[in-house]
C-alpha positions as CSV (number, residue, x, y, z in Angstrom):
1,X,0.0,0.0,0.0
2,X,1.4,3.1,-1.0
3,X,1.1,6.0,1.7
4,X,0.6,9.6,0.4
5,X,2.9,12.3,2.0
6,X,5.2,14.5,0.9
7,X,8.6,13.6,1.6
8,X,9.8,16.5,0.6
9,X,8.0,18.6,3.5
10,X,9.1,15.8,5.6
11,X,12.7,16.6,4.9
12,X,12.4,20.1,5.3
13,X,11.1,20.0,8.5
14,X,13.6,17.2,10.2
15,X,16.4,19.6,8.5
16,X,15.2,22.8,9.8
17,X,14.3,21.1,12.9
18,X,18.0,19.9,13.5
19,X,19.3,23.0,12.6
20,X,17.6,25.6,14.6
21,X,17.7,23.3,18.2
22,X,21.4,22.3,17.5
23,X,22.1,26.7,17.4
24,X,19.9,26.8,20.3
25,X,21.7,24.4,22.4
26,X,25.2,25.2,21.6
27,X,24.2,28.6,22.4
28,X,26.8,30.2,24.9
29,X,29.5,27.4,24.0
30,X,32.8,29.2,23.0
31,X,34.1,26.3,20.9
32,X,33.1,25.7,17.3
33,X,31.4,22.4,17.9
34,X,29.7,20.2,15.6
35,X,26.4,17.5,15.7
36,X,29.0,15.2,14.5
37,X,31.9,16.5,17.8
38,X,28.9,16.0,20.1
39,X,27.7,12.7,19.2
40,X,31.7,11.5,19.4
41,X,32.0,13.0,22.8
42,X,28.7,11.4,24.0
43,X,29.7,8.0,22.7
44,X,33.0,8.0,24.2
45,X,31.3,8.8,27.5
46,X,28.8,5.9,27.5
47,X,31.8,3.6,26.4
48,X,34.1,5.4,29.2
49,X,37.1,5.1,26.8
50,X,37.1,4.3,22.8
51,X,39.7,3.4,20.2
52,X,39.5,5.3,16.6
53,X,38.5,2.5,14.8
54,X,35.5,2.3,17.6
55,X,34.5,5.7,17.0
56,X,34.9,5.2,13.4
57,X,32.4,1.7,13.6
58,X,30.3,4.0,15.8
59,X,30.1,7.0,13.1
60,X,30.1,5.3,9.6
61,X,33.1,6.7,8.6
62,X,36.8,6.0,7.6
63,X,39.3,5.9,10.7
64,X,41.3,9.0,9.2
65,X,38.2,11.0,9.1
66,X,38.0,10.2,13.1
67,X,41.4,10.7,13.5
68,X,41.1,14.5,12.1
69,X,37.8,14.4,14.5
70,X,40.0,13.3,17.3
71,X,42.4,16.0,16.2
72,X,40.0,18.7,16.9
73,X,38.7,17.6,19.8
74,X,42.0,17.2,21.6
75,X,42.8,20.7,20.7
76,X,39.7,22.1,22.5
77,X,40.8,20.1,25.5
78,X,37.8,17.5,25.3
79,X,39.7,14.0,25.1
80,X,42.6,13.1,25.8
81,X,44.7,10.4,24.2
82,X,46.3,7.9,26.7
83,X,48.6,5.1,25.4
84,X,47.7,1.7,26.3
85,X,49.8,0.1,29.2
86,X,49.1,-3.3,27.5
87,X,50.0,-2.8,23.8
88,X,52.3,1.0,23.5
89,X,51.0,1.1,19.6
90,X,47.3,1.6,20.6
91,X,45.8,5.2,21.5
92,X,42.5,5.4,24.1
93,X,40.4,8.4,23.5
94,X,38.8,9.1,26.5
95,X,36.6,12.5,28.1
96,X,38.7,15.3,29.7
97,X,36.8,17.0,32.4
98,X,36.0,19.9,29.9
99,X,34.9,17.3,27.9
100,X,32.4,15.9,30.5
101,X,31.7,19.7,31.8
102,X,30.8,20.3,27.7
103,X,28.2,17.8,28.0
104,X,26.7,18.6,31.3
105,X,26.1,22.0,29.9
106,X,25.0,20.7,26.4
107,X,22.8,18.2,27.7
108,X,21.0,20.6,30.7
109,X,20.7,23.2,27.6
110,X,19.4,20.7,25.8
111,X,16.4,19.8,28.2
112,X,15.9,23.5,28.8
113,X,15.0,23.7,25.1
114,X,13.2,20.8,24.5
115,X,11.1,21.7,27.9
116,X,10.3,24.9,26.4
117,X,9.3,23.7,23.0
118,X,6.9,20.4,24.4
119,X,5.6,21.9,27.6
120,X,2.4,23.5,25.7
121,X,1.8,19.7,23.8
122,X,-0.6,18.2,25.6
123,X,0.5,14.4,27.2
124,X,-1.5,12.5,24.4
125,X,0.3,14.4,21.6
126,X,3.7,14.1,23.5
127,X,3.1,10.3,23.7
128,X,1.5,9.7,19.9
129,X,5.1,11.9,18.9
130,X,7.2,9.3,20.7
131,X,5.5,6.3,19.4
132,X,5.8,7.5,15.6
133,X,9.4,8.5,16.2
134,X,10.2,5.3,17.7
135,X,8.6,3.4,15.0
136,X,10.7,5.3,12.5
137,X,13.6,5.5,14.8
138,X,13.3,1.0,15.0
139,X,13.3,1.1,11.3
140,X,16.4,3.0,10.9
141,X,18.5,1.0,13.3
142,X,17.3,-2.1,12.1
143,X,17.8,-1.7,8.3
């Protein structure tokens, strides 16, 4: 059965969505942070320490793309690169605490926006939102 939409308006909105709350929540941040430096920073967290070709599995992309990601990062002070005590050849990214401090304030500015954008949506509307995006959301990750 073929649904009608427009995927096109679709489009348009998840793009313009993304890009207005991403300038709202990096509001205030003096660094020149990316979508793409954030969700690095977040998934080295939840690991607690990451290799480059982890990141790169992680990300989709090639391991020198992560290195130059890596790069970045380490000049803002947000990882640091420790040598492994096991094998001297390997490099662990892991969070510096400006790192960790960069998330706290990314994430609570992140809640603060999101609060102020949902709190008028009534609790049926919030919860028919979730559903759909999860259904789209289990399609993605499972295809």
């Amino acid at each position: 059965m073929e649904l009608s939409y427009d995927i096109n308006q679709l489009d348009k909105i998840a793009y313009e969505l993304q890009k207005k709350l991403f300038a709202q929540i990096t509001e205030g941040i003096d660094l020149p942070v990316t979508n793409t430096h954030l969700y690095m920073l977040h998934h080295i967290k939840n690991q607690g320490e990451c290799m480059v070709t982890d990141i790169a599995n992680y990300l989709g992309v090639t391991m020198g793309a992560v290195t130059g990601l890596v790069d970045r990062l380490h000049d803002f002070k947000l990882v640091r690169r420790d040598r492994s005590e096991t094998d001297r050849r390997l490099v662990i990214i892991r969070l510096s605490e400006a790192g960790e401090e960069l998330l706290k304030k990314v994430d609570n500015k992140r809640r603060q926006v999101l609060n102020n954008y949902l709190k008028d949506i009534d609790q049926e509307e919030l919860s028919y939102l979730c559903n759909i995006m999860e259904k789209i959301a289990t399609k993605v990750l499972n295809s």
